[in-house]
DOFI-443873 format. One record per residue (C-alpha): residue number from 0; x, y, z; residue in three letters. Coordinates in nm, 3 decimals, m for minus. Each point is the difference from the previous one (the first is absolute). Layout:
<lummar NUM,<X,Y,Z>,ALA>
...
% end
This chain:
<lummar 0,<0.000,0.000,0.000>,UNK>
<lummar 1,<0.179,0.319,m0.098>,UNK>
<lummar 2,<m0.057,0.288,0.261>,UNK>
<lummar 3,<m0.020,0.342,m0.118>,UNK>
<lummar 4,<m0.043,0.368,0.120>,UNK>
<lummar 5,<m0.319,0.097,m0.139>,UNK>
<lummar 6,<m0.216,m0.193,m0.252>,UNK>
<lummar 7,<m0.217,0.225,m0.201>,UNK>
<lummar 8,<m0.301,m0.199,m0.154>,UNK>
<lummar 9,<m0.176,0.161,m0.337>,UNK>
<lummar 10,<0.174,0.067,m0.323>,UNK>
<lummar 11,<m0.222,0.282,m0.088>,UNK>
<lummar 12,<0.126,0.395,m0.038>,UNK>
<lummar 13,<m0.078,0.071,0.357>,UNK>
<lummar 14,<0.171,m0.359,0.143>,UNK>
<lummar 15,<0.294,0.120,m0.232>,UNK>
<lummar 16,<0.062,0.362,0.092>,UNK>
<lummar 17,<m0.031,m0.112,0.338>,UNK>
<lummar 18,<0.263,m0.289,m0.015>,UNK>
<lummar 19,<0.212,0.280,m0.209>,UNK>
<lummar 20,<m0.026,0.245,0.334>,UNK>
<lummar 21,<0.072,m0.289,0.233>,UNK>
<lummar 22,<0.330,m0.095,m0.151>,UNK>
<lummar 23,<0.096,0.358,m0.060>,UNK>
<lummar 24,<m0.047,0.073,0.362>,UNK>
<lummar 25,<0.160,m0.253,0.122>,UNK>
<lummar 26,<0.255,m0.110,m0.265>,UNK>
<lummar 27,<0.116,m0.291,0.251>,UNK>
<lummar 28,<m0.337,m0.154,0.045>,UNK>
<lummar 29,<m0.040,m0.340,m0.194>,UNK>
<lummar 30,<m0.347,0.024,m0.180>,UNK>
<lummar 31,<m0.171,m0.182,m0.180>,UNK>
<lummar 32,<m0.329,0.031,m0.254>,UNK>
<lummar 33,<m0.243,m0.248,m0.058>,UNK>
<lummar 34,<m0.279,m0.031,m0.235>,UNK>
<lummar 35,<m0.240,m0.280,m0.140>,UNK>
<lummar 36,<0.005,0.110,m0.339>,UNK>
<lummar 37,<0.267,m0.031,m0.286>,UNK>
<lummar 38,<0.080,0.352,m0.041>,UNK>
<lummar 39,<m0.053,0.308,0.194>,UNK>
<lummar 40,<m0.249,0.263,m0.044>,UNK>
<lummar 41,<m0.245,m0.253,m0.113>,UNK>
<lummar 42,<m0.331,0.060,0.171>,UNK>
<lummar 43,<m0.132,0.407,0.073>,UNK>
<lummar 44,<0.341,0.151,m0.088>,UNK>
<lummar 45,<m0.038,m0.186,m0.370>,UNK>
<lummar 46,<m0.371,0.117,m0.060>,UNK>
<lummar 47,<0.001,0.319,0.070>,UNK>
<lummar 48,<m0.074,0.314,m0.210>,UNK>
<lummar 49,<0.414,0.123,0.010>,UNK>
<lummar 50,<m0.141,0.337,0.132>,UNK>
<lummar 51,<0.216,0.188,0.231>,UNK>
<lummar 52,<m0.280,0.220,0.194>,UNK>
<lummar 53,<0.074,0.319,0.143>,UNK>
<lummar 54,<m0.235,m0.037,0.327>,UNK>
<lummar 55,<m0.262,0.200,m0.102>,UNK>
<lummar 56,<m0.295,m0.210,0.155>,UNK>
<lummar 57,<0.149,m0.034,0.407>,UNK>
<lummar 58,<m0.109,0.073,0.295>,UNK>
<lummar 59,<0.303,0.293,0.078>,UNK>
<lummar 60,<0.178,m0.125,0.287>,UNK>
<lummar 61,<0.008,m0.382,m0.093>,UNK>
<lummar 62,<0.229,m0.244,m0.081>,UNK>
<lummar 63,<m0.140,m0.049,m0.355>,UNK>
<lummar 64,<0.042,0.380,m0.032>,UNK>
<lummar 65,<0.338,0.044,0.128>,UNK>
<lummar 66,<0.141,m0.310,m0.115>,UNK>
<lummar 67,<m0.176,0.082,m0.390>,UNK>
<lummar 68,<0.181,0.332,m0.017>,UNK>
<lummar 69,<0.331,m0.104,0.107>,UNK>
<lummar 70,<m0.029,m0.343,m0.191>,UNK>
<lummar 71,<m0.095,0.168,m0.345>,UNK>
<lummar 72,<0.348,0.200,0.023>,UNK>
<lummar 73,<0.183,m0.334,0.109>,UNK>
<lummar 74,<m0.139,m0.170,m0.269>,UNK>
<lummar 75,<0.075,0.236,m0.258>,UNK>
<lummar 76,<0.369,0.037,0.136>,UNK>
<lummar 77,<m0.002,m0.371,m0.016>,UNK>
<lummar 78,<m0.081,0.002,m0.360>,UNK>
<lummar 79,<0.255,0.239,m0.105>,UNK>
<lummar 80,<0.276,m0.157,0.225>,UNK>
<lummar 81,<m0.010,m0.372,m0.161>,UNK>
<lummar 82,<m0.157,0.124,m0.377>,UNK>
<lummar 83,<m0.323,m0.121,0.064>,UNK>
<lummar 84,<m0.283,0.111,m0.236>,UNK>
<lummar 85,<m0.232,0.278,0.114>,UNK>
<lummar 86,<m0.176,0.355,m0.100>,UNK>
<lummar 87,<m0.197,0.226,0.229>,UNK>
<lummar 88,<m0.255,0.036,m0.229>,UNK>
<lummar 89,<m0.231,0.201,0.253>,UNK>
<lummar 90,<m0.369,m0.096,0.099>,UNK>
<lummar 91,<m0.356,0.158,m0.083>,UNK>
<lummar 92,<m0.277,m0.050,0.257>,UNK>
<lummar 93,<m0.299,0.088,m0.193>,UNK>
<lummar 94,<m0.317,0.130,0.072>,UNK>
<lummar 95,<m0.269,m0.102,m0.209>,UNK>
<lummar 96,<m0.357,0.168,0.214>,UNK>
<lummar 97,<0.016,0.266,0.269>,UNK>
<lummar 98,<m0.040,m0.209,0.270>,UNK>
<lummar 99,<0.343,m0.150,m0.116>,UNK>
<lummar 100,<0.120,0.328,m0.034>,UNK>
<lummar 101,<m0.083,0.093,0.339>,UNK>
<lummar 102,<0.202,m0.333,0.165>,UNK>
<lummar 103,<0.285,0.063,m0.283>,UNK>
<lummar 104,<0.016,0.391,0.238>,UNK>
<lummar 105,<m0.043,m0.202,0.306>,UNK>
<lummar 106,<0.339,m0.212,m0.137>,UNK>
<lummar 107,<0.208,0.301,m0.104>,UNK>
<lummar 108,<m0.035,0.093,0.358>,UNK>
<lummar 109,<0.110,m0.327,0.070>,UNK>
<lummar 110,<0.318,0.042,m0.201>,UNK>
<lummar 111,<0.099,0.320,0.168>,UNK>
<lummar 112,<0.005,m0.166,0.293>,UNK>
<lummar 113,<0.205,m0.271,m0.071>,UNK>
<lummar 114,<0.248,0.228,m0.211>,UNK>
<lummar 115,<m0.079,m0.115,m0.350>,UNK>
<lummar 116,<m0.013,0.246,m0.256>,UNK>
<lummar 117,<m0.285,0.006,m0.195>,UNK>
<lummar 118,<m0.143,0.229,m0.278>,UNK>
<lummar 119,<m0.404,0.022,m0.054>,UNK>
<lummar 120,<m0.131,0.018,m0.396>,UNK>
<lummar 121,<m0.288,0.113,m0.166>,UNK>
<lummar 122,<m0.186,m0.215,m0.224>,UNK>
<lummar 123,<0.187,0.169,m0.284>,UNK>
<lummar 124,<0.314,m0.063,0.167>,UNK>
<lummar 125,<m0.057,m0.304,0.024>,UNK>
<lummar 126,<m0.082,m0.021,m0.389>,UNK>
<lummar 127,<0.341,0.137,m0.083>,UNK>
<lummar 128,<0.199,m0.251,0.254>,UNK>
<lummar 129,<m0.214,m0.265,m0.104>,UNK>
<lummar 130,<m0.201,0.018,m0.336>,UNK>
<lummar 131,<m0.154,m0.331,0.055>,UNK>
<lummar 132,<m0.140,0.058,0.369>,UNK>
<lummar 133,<m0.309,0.149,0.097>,UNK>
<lummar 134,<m0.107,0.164,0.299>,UNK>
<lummar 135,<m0.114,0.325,0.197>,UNK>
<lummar 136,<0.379,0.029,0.147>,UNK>
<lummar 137,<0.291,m0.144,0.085>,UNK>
<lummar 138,<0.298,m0.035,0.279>,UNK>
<lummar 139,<0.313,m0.037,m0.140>,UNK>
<lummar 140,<0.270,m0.187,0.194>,UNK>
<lummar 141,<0.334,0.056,m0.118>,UNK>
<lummar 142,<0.193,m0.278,0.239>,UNK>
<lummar 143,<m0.223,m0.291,m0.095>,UNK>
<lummar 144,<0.209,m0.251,m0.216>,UNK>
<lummar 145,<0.022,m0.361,m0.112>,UNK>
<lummar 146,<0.283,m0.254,m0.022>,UNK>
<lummar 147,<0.041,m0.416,m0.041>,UNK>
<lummar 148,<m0.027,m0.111,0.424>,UNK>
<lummar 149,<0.129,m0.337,m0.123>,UNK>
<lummar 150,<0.329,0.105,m0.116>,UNK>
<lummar 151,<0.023,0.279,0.288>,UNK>
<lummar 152,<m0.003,m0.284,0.211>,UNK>
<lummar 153,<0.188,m0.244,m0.141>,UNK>
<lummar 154,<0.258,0.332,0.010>,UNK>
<lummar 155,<m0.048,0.025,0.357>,UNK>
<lummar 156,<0.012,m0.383,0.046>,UNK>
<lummar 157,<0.337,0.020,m0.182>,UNK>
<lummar 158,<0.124,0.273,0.275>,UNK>
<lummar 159,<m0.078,m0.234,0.259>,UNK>
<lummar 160,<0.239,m0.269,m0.093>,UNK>
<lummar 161,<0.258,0.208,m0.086>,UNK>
<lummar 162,<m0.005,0.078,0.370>,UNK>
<lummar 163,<0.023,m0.311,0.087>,UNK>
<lummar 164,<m0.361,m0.129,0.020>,UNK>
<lummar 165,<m0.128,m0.333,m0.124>,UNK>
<lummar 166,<m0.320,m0.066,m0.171>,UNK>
<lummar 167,<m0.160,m0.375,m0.031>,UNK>
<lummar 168,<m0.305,m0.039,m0.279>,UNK>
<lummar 169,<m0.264,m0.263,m0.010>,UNK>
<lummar 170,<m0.003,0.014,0.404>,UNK>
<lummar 171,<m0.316,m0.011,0.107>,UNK>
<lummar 172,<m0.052,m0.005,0.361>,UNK>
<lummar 173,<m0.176,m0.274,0.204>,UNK>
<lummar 174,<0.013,0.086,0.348>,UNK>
<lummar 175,<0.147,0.268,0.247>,UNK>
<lummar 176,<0.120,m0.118,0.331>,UNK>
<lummar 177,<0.105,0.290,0.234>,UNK>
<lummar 178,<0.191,m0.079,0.343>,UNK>
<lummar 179,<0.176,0.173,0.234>,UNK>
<lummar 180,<0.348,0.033,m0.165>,UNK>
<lummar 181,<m0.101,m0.010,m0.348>,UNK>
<lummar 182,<m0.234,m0.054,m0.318>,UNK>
<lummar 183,<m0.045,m0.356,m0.185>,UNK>
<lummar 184,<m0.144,0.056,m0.333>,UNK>
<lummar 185,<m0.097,m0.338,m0.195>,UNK>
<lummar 186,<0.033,0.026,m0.381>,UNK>
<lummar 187,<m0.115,m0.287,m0.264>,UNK>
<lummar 188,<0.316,m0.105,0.008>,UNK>
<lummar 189,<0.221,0.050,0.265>,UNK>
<lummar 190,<m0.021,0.190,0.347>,UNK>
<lummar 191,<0.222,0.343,0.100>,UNK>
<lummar 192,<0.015,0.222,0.289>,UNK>
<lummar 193,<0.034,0.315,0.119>,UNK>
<lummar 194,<0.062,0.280,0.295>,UNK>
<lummar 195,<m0.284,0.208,m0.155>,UNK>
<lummar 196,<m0.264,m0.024,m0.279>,UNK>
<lummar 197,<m0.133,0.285,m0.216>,UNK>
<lummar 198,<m0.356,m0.116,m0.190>,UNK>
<lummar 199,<m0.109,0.201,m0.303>,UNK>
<lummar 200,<m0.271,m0.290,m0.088>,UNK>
<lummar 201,<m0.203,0.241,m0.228>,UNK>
<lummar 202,<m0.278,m0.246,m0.106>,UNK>
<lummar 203,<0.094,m0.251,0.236>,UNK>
<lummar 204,<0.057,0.296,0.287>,UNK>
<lummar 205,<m0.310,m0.145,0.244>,UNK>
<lummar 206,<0.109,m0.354,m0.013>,UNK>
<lummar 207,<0.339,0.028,0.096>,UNK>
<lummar 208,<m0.092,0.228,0.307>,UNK>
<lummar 209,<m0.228,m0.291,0.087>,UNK>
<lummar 210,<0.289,m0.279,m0.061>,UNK>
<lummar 211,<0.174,0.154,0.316>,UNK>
<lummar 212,<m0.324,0.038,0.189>,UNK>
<lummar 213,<0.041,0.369,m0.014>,UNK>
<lummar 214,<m0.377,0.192,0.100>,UNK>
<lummar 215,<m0.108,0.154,m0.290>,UNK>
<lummar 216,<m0.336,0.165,m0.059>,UNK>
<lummar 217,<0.063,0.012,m0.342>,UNK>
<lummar 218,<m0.124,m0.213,m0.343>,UNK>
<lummar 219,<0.167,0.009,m0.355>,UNK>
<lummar 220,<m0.274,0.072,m0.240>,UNK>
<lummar 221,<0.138,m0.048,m0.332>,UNK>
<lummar 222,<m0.180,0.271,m0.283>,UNK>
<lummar 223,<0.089,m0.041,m0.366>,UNK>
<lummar 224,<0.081,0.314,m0.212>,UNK>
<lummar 225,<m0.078,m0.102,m0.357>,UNK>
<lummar 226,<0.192,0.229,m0.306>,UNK>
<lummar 227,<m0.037,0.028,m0.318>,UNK>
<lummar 228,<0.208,0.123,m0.276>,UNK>
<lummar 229,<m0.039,0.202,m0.320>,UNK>
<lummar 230,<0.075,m0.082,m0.336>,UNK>
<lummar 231,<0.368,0.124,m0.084>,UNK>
<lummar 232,<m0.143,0.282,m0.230>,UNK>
<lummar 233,<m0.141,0.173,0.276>,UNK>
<lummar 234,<0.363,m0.022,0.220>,UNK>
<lummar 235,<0.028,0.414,m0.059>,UNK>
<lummar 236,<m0.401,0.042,0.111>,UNK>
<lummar 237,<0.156,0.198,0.316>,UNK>
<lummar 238,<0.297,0.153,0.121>,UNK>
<lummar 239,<m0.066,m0.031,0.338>,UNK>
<lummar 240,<m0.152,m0.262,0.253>,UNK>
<lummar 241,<m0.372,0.080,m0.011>,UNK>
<lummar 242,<m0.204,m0.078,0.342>,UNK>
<lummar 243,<m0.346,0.051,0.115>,UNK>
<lummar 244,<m0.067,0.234,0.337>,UNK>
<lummar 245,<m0.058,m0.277,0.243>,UNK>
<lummar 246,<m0.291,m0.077,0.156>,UNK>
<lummar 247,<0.036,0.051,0.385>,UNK>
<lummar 248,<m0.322,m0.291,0.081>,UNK>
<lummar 249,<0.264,m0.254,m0.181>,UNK>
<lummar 250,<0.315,m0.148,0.084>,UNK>
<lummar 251,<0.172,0.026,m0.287>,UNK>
<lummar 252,<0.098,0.232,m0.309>,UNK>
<lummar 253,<m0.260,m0.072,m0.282>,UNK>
<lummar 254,<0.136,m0.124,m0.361>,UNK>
<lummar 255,<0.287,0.235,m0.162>,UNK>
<lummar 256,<0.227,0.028,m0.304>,UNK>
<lummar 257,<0.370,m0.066,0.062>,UNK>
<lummar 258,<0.273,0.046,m0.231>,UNK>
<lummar 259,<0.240,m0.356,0.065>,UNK>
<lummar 260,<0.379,0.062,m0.056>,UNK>
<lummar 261,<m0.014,m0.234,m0.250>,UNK>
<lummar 262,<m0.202,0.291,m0.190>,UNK>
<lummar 263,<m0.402,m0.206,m0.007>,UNK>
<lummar 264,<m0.226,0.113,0.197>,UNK>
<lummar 265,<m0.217,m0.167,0.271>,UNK>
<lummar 266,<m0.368,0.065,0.114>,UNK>
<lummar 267,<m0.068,m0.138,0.363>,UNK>
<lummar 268,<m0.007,m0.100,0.247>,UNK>
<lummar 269,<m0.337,m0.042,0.111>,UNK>
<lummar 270,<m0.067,m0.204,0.362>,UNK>
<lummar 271,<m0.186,m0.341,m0.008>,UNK>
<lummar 272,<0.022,m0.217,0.293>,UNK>
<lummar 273,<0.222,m0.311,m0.046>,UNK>
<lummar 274,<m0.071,m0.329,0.048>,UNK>
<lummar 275,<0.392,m0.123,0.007>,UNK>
<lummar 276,<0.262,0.203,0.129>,UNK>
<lummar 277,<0.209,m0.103,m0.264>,UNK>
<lummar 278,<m0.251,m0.007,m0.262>,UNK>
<lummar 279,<0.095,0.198,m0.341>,UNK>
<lummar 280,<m0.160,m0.187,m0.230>,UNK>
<lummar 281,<m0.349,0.108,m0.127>,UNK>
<lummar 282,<m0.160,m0.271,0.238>,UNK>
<lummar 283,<0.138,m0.101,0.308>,UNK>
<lummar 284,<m0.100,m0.137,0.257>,UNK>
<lummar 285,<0.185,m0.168,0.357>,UNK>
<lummar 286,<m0.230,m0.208,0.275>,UNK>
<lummar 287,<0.204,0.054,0.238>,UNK>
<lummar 288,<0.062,0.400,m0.068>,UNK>
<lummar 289,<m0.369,0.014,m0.001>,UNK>
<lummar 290,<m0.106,m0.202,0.325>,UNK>
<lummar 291,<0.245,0.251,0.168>,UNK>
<lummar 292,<m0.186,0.282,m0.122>,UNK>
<lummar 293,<m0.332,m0.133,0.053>,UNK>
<lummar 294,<0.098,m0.058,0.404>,UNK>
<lummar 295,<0.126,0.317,m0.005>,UNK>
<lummar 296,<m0.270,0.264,0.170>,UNK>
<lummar 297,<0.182,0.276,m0.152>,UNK>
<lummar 298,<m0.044,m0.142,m0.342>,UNK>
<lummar 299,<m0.387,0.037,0.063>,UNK>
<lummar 300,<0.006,0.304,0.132>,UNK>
<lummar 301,<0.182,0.160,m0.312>,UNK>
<lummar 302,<m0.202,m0.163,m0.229>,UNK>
<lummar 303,<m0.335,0.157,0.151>,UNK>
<lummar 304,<0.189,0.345,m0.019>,UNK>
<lummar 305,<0.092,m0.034,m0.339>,UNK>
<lummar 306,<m0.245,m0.168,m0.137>,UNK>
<lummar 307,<m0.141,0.251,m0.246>,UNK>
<lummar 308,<0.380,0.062,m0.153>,UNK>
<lummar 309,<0.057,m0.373,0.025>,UNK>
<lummar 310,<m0.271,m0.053,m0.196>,UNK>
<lummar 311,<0.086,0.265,m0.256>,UNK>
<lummar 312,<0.342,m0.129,m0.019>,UNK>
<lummar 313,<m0.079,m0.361,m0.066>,UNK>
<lummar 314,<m0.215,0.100,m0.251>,UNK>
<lummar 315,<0.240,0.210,m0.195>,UNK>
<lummar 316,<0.251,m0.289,0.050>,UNK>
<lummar 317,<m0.227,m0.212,m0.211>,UNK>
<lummar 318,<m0.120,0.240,m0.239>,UNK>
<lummar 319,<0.236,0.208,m0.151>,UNK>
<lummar 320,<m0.252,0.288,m0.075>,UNK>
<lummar 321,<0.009,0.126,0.297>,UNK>
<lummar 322,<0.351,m0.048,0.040>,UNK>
<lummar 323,<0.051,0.215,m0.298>,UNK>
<lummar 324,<m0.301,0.281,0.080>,UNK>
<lummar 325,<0.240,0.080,0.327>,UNK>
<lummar 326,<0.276,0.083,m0.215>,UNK>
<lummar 327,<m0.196,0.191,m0.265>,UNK>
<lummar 328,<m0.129,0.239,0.255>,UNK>
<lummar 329,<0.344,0.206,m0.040>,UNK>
<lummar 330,<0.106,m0.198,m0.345>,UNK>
<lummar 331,<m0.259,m0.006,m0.210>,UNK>
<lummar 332,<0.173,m0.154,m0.322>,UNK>
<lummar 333,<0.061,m0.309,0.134>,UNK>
<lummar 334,<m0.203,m0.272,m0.155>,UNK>
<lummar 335,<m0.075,m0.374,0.180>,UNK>
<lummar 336,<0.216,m0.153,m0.263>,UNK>
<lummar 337,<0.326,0.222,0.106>,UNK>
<lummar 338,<m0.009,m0.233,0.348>,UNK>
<lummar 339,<0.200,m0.260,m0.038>,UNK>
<lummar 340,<0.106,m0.268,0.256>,UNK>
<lummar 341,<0.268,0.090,0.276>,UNK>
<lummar 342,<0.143,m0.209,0.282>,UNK>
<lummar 343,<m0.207,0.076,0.328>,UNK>
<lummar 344,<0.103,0.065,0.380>,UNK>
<lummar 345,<m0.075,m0.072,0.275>,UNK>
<lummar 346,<m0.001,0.237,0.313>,UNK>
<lummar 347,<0.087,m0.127,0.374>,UNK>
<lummar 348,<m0.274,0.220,0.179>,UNK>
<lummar 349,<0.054,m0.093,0.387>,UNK>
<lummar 350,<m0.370,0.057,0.131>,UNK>
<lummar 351,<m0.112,m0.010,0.398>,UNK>
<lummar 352,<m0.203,m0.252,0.173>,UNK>
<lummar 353,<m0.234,0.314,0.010>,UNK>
<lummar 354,<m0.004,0.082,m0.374>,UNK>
<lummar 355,<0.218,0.254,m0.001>,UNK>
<lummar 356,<0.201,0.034,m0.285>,UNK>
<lummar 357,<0.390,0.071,0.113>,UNK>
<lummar 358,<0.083,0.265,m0.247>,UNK>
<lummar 359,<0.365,0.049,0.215>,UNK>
<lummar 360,<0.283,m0.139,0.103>,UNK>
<lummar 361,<m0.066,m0.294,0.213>,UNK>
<lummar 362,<0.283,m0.206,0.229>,UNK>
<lummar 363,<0.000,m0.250,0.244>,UNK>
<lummar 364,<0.272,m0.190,0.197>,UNK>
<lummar 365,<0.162,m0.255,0.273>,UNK>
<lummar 366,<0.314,0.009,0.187>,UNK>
<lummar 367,<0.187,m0.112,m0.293>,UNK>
<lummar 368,<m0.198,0.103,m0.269>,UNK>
<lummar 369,<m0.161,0.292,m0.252>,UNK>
<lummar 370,<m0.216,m0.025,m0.227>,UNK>
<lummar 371,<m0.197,0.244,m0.275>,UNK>
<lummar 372,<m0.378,m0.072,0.034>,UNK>
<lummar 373,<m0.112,0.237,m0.286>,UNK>
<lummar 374,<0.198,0.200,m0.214>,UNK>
<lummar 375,<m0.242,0.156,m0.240>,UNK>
<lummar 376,<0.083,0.237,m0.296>,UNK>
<lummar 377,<0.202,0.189,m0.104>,UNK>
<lummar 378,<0.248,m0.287,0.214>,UNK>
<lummar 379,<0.190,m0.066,m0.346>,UNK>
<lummar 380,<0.090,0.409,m0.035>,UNK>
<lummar 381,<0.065,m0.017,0.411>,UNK>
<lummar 382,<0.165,m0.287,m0.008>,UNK>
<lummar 383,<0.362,0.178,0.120>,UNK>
<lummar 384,<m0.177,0.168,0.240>,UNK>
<lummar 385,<m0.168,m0.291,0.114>,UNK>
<lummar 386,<0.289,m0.213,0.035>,UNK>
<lummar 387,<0.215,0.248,0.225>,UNK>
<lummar 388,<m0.275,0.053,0.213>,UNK>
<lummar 389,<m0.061,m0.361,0.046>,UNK>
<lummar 390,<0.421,m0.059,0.041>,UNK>
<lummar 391,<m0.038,0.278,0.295>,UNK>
<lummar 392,<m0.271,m0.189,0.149>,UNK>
<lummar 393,<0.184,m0.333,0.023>,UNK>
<lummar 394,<0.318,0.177,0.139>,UNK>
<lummar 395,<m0.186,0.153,0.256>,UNK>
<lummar 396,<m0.224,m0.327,0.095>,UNK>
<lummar 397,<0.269,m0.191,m0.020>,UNK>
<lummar 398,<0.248,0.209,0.178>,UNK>
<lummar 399,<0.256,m0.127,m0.388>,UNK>
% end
């Protein structure tokens, strides 16, 4: 059995940075990586939109807001640093009534507060940044930009071992046995241990808590954001990314247009309620993810509060009409043949036994271990961010 410093488990951006910050802290530290799958960055941090978000939408004074801000200006210095691909191509929030025009003011104000510069348009203005967007007015946001996350962290990944970090693929782990001088952590194949652990289980975050007994009040609920993408002649349709003003009654963003580095561009996400957590395909669907969620009195809870949306989601899942009517709200020259298939994704959404959606940061911990409970978007832009705060953490729990 081969004893080591720290383990970290999860091979996604946010187990990466973090296993980057740990060795870089404490450069004689033996640590080691493990994930279940054969590369890194396979799950959320592969099936993402590649945005790099300014923090326009949080609460001032969060973690999301302060780690979004600081992690947008890591990530671009990352870029530049290692000749990654990226543009700050800039962001339009667009009105398209009044009564998203007054919540689009109501955001502004937002963005003052949380020190993002932002410029308001008219609905001409918006015309001449955007001839192929409609609306009653715009907010502009210059910082907003968009990158590959799977290269960024196979980048960072790459940092890591040069440090003197080792990563192990097609790990997947079976069982978590804390005692008092140290952590047992059984893989398929073999069995290693360590002085501290470090979980970033994304997906999988609820059910490795529970493997070491830790009291959590928390449930995984697993919601699928379906894309599509647009024939190749209509790659130069916008300049910018294009988003709706959110809807404050919903959890999440509402369909936009992003601009991929690859130079396509993607309409999606919307939010449709999983039935695997793993579950990409068009149909999917896991017994066992599903009894979970079905003994789950959070999962009920939700579901009566967001019925209505649910509903409306589902069915635009299914039909593609009314997929396509969000978008052509502010794009009106998209037809339903210009949607063409796109890989989904699926989002980790930690929810309380009391239906509460956790739209933070959430952590838990034992006397030898840490672990991230819910790391929501924009965690792939915060991920630097992220990691140091979590490497500060386990130096000061663990007294490293």
């Amino acid at each position: 059995m081969k004893h080591y410093d720290i383990i970290v488990i999860g091979g996604g951006i946010v187990g990466i940075a973090t296993a980057w910050k740990l060795q870089e802290r404490l450069p004689e530290a033996s640590i080691l990586l493990v994930e279940k799958e054969a590369q890194i960055a396979h799950h959320q941090t592969g099936h993402n939109s590649g945005v790099i978000h300014a923090g326009v939408y949080y609460q001032p004074g969060s973690l999301k807001a302060d780690f979004c801000r600081r992690g947008a200006a890591a990530t671009f210095a990352f870029c530049k640093e290692f000749d990654l691909p990226f543009e700050q191509c800039g962001k339009l929030l667009v009105a398209t009534e009044e009564s998203e025009y007054e919540r689009m003011t109501a955001l502004e104000a937002r963005c003052a507060e949380n020190r993002i510069n932002v410029e308001r348009l008219s609905e001409q203005e918006l015309i001449n940044h955007e001839p192929s967007i409609r609306g009653v007015g715009a907010l502009y946001v210059p910082a907003t930009g968009i990158t590959d996350y799977r290269l960024v962290t196979r980048e960072m990944a790459n940092c890591f071992t040069r440090l003197g970090g080792e990563t192990r693929l097609q790990c997947e782990v079976k069982g978590i046995d804390e005692q008092p001088d140290a952590i047992s952590v059984y893989l398929e194949n073999d069995i290693v241990q360590a002085a501290h652990l470090v979980v970033c289980g994304g997906l999988m975050a609820d059910r490795l808590a529970k493997m070491m007994h830790i009291d959590i009040d928390f449930n995984i609920i697993p919601f699928r954001g379906e894309y599509y993408k647009l024939d190749k002649e209509h790659n130069a349709i916008v300049k910018h990314l294009i988003y709706p003003i959110p809807d404050p009654e919903l959890p999440f963003l509402g369909v936009h247009l992003t601009r991929m580095i690859d130079g396509s561009v993607t309409v999606g996400p919307n939010a449709v309620l999983g039935w695997k957590r793993e579950g990409y395909g068009r149909f999917n669907f896991n017994v066992s993810d599903v009894v979970q969620m079905l003994r789950f009195p959070g999962f009920w809870r939700v579901l009566k509060d967001n019925l209505r949306s649910g509903l409306a989601e589902m069915r635009d899942s299914i039909y593609k009409t009314g997929y396509l009517q969000r978008v052509q709200k502010y794009c009106p020259e998209l037809t339903h043949s210009d949607l063409k298939p796109y890989p989904a994704g699926i989002r980790a959404q930690a929810v309380l036994s009391d239906g509460s959606l956790v739209h933070d940061f959430l952590f838990a911990h034992s006397a030898r271990s840490l672990h991230v409970c819910n790391a929501p978007s924009p965690a792939a832009t915060s991920a630097q961010p992220i990691g140091e705060h979590l490497c500060q953490k386990a130096i000061e729990q663990f007294s490293l």
